[in-house]
GULO-504233 format. One line per 2 residues: their letters; for each residue x, y, z of N, C-alpha, C. Coordinates in Angstrom, 3 decimals, always signed. Layout:
REM GULO-504233
A	X/Y/Z/X/Y/Z/X/Y/Z ~ ... $
This chain:
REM GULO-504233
XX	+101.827/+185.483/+47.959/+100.706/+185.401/+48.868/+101.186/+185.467/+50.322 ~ +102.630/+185.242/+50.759/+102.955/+184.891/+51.712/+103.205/+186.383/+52.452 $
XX	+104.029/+187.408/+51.925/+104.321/+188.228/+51.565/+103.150/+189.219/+52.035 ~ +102.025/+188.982/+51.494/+100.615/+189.543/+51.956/+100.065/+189.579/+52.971 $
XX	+99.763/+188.291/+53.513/+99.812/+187.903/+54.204/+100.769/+188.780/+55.572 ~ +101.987/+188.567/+55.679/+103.246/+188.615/+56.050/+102.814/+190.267/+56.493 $
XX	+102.713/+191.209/+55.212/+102.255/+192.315/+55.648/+101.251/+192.827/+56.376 ~ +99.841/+191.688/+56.535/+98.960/+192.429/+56.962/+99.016/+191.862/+58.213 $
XX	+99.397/+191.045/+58.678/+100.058/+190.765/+60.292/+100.994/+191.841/+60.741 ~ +101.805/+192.516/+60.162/+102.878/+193.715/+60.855/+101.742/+194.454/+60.717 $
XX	+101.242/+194.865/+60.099/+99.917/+195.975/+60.187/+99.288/+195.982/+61.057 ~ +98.782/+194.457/+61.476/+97.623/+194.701/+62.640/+98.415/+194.378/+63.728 $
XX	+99.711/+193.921/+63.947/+100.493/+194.099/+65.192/+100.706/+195.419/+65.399 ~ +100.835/+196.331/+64.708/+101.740/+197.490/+64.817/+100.729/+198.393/+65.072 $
XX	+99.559/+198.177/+64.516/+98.052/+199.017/+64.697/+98.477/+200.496/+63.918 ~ +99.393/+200.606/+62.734/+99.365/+202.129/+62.554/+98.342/+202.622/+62.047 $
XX	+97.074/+202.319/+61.712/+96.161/+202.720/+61.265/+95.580/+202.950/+60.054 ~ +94.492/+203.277/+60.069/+94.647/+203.401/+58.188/+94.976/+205.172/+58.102 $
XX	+94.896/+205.318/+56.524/+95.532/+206.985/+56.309/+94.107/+207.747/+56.199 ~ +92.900/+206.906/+55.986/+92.012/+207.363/+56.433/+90.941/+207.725/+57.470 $
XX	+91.398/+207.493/+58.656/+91.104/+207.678/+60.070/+91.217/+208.663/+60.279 ~ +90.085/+209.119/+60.777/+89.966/+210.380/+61.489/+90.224/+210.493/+62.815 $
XX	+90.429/+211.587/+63.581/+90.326/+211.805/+65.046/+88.958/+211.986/+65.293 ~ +88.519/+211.112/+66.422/+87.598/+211.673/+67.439/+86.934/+212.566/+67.126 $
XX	+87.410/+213.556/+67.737/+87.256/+215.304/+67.823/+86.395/+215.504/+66.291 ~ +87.074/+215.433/+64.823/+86.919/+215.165/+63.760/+85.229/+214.677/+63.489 $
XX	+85.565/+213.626/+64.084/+83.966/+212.777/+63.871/+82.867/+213.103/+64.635 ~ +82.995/+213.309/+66.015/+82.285/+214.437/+66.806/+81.914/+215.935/+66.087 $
XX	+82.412/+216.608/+65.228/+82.222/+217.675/+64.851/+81.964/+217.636/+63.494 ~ +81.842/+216.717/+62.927/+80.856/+216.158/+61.747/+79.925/+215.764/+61.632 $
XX	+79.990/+214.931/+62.786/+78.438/+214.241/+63.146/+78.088/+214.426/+64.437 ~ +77.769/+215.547/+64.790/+77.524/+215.482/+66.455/+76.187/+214.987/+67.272 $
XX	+75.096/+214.701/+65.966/+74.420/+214.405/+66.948/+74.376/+212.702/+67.191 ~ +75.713/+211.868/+66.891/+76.118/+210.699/+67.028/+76.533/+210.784/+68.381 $
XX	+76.845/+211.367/+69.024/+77.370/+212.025/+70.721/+76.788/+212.111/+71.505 ~ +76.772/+211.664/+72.963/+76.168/+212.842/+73.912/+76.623/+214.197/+73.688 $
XX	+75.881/+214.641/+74.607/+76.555/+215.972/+74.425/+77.011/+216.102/+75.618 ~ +76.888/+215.893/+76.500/+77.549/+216.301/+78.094/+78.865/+214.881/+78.039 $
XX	+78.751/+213.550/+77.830/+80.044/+212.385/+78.155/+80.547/+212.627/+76.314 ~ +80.380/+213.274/+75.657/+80.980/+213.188/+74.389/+81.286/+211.373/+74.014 $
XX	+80.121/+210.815/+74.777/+80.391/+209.308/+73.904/+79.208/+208.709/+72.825 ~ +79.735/+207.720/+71.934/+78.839/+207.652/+70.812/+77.763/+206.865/+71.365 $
XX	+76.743/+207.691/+70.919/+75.218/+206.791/+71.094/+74.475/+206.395/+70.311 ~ +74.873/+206.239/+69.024/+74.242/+206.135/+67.853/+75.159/+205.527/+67.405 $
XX	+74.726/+204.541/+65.784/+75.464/+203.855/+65.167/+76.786/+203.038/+65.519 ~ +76.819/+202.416/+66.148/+78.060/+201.762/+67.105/+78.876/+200.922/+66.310 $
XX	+78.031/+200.339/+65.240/+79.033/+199.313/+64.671/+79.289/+200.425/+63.329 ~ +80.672/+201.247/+63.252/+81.394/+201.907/+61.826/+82.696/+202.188/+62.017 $
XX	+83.359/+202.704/+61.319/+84.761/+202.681/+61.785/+85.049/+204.011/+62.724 ~ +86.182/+203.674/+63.464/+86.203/+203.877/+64.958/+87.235/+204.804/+64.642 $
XX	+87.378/+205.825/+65.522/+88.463/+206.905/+65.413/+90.106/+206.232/+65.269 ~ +91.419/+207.133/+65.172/+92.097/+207.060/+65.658/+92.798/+206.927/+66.627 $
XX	+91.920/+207.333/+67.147/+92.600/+207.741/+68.842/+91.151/+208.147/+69.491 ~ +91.933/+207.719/+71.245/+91.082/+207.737/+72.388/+91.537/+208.889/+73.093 $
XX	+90.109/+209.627/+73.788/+90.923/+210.789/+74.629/+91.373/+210.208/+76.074 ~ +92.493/+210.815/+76.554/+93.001/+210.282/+77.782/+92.390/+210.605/+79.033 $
XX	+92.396/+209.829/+79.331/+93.618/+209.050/+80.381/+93.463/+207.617/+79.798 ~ +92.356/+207.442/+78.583/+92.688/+205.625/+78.169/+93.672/+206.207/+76.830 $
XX	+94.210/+204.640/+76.570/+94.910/+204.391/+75.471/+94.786/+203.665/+74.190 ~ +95.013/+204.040/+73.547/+94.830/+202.897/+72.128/+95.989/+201.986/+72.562 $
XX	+95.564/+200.792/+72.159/+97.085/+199.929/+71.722/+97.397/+198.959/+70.802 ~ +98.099/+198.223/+70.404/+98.034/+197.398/+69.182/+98.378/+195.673/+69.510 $
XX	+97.351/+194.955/+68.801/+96.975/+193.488/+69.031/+98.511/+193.422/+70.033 ~ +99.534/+193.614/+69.688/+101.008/+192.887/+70.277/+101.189/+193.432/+71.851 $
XX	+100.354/+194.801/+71.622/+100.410/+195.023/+73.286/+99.465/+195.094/+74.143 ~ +98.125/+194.523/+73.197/+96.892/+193.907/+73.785/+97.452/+191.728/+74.536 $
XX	+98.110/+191.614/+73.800/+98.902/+189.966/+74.245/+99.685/+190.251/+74.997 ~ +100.552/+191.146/+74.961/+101.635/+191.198/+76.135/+101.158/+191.907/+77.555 $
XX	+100.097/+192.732/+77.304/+99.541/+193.326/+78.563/+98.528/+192.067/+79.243 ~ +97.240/+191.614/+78.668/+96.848/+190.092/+78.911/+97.805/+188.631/+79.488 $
XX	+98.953/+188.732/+79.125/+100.005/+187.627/+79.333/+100.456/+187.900/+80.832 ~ +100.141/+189.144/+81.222/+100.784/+190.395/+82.373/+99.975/+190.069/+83.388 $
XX	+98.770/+189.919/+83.002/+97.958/+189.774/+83.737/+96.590/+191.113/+83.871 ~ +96.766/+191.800/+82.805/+95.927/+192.734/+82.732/+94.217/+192.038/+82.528 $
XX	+93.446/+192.299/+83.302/+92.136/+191.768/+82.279/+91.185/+192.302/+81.226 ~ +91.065/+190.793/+80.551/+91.127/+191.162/+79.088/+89.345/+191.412/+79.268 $
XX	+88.752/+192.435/+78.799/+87.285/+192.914/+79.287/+86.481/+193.240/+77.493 ~ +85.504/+192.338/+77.365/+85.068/+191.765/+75.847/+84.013/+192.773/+76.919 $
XX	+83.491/+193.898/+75.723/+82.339/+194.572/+75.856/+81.198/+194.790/+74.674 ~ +81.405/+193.017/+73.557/+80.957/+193.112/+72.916/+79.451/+193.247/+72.998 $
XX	+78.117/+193.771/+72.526/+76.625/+193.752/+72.608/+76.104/+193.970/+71.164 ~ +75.232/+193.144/+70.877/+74.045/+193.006/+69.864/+72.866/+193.427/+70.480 $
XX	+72.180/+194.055/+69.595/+71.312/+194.958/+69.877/+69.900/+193.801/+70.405 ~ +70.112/+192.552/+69.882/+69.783/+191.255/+70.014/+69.528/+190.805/+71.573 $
XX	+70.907/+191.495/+71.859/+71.084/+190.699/+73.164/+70.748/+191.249/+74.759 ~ +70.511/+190.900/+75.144/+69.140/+191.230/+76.363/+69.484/+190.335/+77.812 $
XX	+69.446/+190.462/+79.159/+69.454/+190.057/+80.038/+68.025/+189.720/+80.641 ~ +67.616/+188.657/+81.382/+66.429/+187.973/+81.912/+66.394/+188.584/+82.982 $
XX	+65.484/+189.628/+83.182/+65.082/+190.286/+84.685/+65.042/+189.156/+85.854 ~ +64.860/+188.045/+85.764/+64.264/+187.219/+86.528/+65.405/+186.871/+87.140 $
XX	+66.130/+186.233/+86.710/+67.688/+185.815/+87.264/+68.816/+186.284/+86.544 ~ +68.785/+187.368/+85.888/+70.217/+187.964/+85.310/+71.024/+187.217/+84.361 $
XX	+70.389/+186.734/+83.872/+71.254/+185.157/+82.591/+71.164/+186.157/+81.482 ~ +72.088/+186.216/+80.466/+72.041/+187.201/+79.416/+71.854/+186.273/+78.368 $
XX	+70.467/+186.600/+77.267/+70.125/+185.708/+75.762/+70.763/+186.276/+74.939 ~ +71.636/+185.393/+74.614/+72.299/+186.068/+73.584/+72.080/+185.512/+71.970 $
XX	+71.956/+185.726/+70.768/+71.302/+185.337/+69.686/+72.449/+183.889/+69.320 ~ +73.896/+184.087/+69.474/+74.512/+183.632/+69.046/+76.237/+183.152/+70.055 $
XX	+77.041/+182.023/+69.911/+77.916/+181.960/+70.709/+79.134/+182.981/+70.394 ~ +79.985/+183.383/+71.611/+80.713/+184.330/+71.724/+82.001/+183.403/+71.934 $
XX	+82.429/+183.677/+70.504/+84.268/+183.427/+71.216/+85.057/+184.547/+71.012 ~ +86.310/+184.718/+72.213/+86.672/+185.925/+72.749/+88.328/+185.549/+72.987 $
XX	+88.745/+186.467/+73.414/+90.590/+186.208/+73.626/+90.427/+185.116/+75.091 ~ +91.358/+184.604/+75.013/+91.733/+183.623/+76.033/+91.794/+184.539/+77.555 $
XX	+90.818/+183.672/+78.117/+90.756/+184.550/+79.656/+89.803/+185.673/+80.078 ~ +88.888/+186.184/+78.848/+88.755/+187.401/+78.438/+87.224/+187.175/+79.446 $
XX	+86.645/+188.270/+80.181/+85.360/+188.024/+80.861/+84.322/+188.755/+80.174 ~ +83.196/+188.624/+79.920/+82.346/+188.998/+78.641/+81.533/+190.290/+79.568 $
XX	+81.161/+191.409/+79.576/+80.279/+192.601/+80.056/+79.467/+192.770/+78.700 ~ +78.246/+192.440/+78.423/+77.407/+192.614/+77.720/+76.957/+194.545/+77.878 $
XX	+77.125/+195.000/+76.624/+76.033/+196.265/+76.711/+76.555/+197.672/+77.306 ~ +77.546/+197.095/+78.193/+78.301/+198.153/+78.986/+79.122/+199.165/+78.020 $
XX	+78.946/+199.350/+76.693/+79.519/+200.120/+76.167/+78.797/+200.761/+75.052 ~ +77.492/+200.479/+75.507/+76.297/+202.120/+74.968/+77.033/+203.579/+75.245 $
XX	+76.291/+204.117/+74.644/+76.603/+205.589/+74.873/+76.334/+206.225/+76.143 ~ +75.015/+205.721/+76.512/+73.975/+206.050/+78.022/+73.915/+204.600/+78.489 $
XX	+74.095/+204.612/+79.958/+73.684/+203.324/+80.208/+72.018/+203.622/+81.716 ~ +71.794/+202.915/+81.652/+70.810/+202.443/+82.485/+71.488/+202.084/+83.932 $
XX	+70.985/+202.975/+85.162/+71.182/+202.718/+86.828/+71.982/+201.092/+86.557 ~ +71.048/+199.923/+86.486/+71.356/+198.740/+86.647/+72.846/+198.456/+85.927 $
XX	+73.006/+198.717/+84.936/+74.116/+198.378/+83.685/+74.905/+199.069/+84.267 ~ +74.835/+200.311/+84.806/+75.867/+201.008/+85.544/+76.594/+200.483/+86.901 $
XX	+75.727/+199.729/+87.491/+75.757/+198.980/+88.358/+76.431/+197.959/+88.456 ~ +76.038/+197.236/+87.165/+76.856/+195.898/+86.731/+78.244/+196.035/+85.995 $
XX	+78.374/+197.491/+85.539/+79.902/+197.449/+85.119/+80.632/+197.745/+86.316 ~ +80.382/+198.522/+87.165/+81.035/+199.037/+88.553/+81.480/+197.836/+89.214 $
XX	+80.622/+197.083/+89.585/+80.602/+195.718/+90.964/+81.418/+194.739/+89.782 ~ +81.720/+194.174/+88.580/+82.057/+193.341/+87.691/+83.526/+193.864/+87.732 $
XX	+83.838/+195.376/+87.625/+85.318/+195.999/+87.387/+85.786/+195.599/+88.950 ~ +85.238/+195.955/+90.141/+85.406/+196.022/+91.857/+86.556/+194.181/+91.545 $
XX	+85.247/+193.512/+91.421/+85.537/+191.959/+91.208/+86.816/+191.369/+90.630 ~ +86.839/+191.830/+89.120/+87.982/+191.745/+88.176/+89.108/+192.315/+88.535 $
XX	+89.643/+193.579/+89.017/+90.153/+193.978/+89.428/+90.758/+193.935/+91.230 ~ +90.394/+193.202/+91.642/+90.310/+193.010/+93.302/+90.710/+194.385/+94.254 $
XX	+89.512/+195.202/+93.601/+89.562/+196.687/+93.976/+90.645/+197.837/+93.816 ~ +91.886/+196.616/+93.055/+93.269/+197.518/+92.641/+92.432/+198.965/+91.391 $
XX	+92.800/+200.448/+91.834/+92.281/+201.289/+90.528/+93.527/+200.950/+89.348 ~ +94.678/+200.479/+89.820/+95.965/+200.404/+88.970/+96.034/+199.314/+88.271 $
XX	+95.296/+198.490/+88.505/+95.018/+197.146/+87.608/+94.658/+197.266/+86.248 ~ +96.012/+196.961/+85.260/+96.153/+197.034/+84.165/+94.383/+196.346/+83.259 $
XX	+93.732/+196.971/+82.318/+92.314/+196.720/+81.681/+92.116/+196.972/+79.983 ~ +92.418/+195.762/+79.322/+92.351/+195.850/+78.140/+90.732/+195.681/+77.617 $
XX	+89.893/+196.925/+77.235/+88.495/+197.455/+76.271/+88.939/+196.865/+75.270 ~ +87.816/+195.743/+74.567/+87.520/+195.362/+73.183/+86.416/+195.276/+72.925 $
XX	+85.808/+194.731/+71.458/+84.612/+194.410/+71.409/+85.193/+193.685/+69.720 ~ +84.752/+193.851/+68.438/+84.748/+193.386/+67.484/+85.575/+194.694/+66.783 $
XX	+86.315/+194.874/+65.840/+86.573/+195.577/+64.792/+85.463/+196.901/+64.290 ~ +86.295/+198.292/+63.935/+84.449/+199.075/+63.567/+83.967/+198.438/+64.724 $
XX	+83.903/+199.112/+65.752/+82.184/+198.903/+66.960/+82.727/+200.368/+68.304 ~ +82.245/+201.265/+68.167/+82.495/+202.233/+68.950/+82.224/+201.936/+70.424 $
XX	+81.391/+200.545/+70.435/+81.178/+199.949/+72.200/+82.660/+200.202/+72.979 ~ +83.278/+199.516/+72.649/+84.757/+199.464/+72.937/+85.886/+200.614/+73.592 $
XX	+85.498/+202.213/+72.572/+86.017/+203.484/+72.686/+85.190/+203.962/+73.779 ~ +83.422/+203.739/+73.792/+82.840/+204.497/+74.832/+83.122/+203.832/+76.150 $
XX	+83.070/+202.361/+75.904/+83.253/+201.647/+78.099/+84.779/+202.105/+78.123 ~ +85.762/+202.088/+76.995/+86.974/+202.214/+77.922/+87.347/+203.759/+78.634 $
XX	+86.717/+204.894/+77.793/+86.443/+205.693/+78.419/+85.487/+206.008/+79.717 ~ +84.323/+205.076/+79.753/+83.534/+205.598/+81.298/+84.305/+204.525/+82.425 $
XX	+85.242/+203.488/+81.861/+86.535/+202.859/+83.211/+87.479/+203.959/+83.698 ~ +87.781/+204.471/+83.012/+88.999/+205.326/+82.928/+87.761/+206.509/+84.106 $
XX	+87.264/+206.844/+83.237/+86.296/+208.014/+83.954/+85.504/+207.280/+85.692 ~ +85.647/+205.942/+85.696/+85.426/+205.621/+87.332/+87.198/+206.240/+88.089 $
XX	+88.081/+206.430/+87.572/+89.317/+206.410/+88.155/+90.487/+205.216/+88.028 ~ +90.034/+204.612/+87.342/+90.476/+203.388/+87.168/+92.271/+203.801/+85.960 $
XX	+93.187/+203.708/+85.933/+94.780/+204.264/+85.627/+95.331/+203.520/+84.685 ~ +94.761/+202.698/+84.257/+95.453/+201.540/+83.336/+94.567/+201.387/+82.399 $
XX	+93.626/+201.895/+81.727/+92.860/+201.573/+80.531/+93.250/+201.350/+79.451 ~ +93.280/+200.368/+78.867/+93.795/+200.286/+77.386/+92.835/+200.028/+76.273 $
XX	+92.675/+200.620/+75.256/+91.516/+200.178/+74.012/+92.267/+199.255/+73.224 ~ +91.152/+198.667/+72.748/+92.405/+197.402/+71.761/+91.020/+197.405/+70.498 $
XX	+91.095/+198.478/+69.470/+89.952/+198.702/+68.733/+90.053/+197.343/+67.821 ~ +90.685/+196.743/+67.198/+91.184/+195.513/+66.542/+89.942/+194.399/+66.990 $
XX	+89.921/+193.978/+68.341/+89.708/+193.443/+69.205/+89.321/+192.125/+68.233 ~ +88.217/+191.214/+68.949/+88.408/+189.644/+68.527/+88.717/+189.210/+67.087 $
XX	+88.341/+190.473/+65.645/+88.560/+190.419/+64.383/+90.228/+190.485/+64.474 ~ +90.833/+191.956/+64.872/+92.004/+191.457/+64.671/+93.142/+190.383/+65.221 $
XX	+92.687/+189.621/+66.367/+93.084/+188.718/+67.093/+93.211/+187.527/+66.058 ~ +91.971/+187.373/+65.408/+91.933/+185.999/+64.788/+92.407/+186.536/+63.487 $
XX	+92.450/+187.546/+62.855/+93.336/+187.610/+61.658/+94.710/+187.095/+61.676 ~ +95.641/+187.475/+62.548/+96.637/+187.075/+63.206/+96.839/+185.813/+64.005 $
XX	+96.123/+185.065/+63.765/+95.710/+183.244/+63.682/+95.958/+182.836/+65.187 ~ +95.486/+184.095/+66.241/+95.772/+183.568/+67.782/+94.849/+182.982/+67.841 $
XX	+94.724/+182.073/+69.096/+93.102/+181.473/+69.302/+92.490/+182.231/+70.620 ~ +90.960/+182.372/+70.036/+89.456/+182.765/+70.503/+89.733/+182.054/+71.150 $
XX	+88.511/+181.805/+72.343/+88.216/+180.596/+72.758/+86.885/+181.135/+73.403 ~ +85.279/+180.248/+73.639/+84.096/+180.573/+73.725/+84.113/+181.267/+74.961 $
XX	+83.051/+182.198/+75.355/+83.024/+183.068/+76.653/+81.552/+183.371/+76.763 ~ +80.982/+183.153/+78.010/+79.885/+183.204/+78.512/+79.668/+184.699/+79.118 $
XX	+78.482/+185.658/+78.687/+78.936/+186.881/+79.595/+78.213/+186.699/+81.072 ~ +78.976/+187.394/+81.627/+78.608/+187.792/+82.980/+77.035/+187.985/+83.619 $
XX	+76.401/+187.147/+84.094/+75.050/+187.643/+84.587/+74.927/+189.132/+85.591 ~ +73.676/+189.730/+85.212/+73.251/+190.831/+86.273/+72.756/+190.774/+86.813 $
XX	+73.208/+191.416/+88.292/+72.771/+191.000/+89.928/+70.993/+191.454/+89.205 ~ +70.336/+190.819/+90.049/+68.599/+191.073/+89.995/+68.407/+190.719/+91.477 $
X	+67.142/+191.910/+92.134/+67.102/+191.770/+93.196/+65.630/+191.080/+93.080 $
């Protein structure tokens, strides 16, 4: 059992993938109308299993260099959203159905990793990255969300696509964290400015 165990920790450190993963490209041209068609990001079905690979300038990386880049000081950016979950026009407080625990340090962006986003949401990932980042574009940025959830592949691509040089995807994200017995710890997301 130990042994098992033993293995499926080098697995999800090492992130080699499964042998059934497709590329991107692959899944886009199977299912295209899961896509935009002009940002080639997924807008449909968000929570299934997630490509192999990210197109560049972001990166895939694996739980061990999602901890060592976080330890660095990279920030760790939870873009988890339930379809549930909704922000209060009134004062920007986000309802969320249920509590969020997330990697240690990690700042929560609700929603920001639809396929299309909305002026405002666009708004709130821009001024939230400005913040997190203290306007550095070179400021190392680890994209997660849950295991299977394409949120994750599409925001780390529209960071990368503000200009931003350091994007990293960490598709694993809070599932494979806690498989590997690190500790979560609870995270409140970020309210949106409301004028």
């Amino acid at each position: 059992m130990r042994l098992v165990a033993a293995l499926l920790a080098i697995a999800l450190l090492v992130d080699a993938g499964s042998a059934l993963a497709e590329t991107s490209d692959a899944i886009r041209a199977r299912k295209p109308d899961l896509f935009h068609p002009e940002t080639g990001l997924r807008i449909d079905r968000h929570r299934a299993p997630v490509p192999e690979d990210i197109p560049p300038p972001a990166s895939k990386i694996s739980a061990l260099w999602a901890r060592k880049l976080i330890a660095r000081g990279a920030v760790a950016l939870d873009v988890y959203g339930a379809s549930q979950s909704r922000y209060d026009e009134l004062d920007g407080t986000w309802l969320v159905p249920e509590p969020r625990q997330s990697l240690p340090g990690a700042v929560w962006l609700p929603e920001v990793g639809r396929g299309v986003l909305e002026p405002a949401m666009q708004a709130y990932l821009e001024r939230e990255l400005q913040r997190l980042t203290g306007g550095s574009k070179a400021r190392a940025i680890v994209v997660f969300c849950v295991a299977d959830c394409w949120m994750s592949w599409n925001a780390a691509q529209r960071i990368a696509g503000l200009g931003y040089l350091q994007v990293h995807w960490f598709p694993l994200g809070t599932d494979g964290w806690r498989e590997l017995g690190w500790p979560l710890e609870p995270v409140e997301p970020v309210p949106v400015p409301v004028d």
